[in-house]
C-alpha positions in Angstrom: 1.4 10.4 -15.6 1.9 7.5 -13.5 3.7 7.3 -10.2 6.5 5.0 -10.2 6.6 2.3 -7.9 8.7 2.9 -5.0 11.6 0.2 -3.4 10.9 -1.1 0.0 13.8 -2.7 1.8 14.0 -4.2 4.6 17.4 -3.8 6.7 18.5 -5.3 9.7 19.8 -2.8 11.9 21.6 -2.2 15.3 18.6 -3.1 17.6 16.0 -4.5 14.7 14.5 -4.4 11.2 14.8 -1.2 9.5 12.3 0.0 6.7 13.7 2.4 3.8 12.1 3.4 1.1 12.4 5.5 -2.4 12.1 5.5 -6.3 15.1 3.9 -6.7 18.4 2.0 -4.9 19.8 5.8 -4.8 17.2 7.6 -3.4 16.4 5.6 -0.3 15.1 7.0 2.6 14.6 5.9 6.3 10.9 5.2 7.0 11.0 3.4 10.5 13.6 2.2 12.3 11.8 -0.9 14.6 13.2 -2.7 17.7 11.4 -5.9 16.4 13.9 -9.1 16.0 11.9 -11.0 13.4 10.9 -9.9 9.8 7.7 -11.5 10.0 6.5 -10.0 12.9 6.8 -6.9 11.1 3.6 -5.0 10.2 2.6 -1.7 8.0 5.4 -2.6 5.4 4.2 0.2 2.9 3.6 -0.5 -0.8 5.8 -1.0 -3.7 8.8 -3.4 -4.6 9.8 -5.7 -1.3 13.8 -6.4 -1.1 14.9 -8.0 1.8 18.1 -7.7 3.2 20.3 -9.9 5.3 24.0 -10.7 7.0 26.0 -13.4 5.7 28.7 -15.1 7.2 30.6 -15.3 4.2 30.3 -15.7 0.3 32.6 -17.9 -1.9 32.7 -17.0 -5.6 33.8 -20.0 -7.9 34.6 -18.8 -11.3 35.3 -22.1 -13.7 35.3 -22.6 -17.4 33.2 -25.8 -18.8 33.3 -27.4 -21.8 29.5 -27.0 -23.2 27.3 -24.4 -24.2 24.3 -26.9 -22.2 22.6 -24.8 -19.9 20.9 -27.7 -18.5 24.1 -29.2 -17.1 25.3 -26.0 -15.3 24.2 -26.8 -12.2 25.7 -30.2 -11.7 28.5 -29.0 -13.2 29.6 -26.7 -10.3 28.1 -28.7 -8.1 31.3 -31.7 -8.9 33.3 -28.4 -9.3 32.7 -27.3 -6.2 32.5 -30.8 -4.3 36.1 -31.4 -5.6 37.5 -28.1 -4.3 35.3 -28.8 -0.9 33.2 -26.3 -1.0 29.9 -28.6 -2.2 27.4 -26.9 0.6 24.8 -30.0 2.8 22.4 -30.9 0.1 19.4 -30.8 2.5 20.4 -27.3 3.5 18.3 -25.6 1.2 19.4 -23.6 -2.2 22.4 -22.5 -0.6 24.3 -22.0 -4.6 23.5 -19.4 -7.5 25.2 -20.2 -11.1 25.2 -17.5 -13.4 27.0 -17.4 -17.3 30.2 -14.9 -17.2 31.2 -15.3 -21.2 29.9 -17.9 -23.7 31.6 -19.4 -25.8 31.2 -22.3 -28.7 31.5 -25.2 -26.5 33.1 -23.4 -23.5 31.2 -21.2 -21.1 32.3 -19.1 -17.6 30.7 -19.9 -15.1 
C-alpha cells in the first residue's frame, strides 16, 4: 500500500510563515509556526505537495459573455473587457489576470 502524499502549505501568520501539513485540505495540521518574515528564508519545508499562501488586497471578478468559442482569443478579450470597465491591471506588472470558461456555448462562451 502506498502512502499518500501529504499537502504542505505555507501560511503567513501573526508574527511569520506558518507550516501545516496533512493528507488533504481537511486534515491540516500545524507543523511550525516560524517568526521568519520571508518564505525563502525558510528551511526544513517537509515533503509532499507545496501550496503557498498569501494576503491580497483585493480581488475583482469580471464575469462577461463573448461571442466565440476561440480559446485563443480569451485572453485579449478580457483584457479590452476589462481596460474599458478600468480595471486593465500595468502590463509590466507581471500576470496579475486568470481567465477561466464558466459555460460554453456555440459561438458564445462565459468568461
Amino acid at each position: 500500500m502506498s502512502k499518500t502524499t501529504d499537502n504542505v502549505l505555507l501560511v503567513p501568520g501573526e508574527t511569520g510563515w506558518e507550516i501545516w501539513t496533512g493528507p488533504s485540505a481537511s486534515e491540516l495540521t500545524l507543523h511550525e509556526a516560524t517568526t521568519i518574515d520571508r518564505a525563502s528564508d525558510l528551511t526544513a519545508i517537509p515533503n509532499g505537495d507545496l501550496l503557498l499562501l498569501f494576503p491580497v488586497k483585493s480581488i475583482t471578478a469580471v464575469p462577461m459573455r463573448v461571442a466565440s468559442d476561440d480559446e485563443a482569443l480569451f485572453p485579449d478579450l478580457a483584457a479590452l473587457h476589462a481596460e474599458r470597465l478600468g480595471l486593465r491591471p500595468d502590463p509590466m506588472a507581471g500576470q496579475l489576470t486568470d481567465i477561466f470558461v464558466i459555460a460554453r456555448e456555440a459561438e458564445n462562451t462565459a468568461l
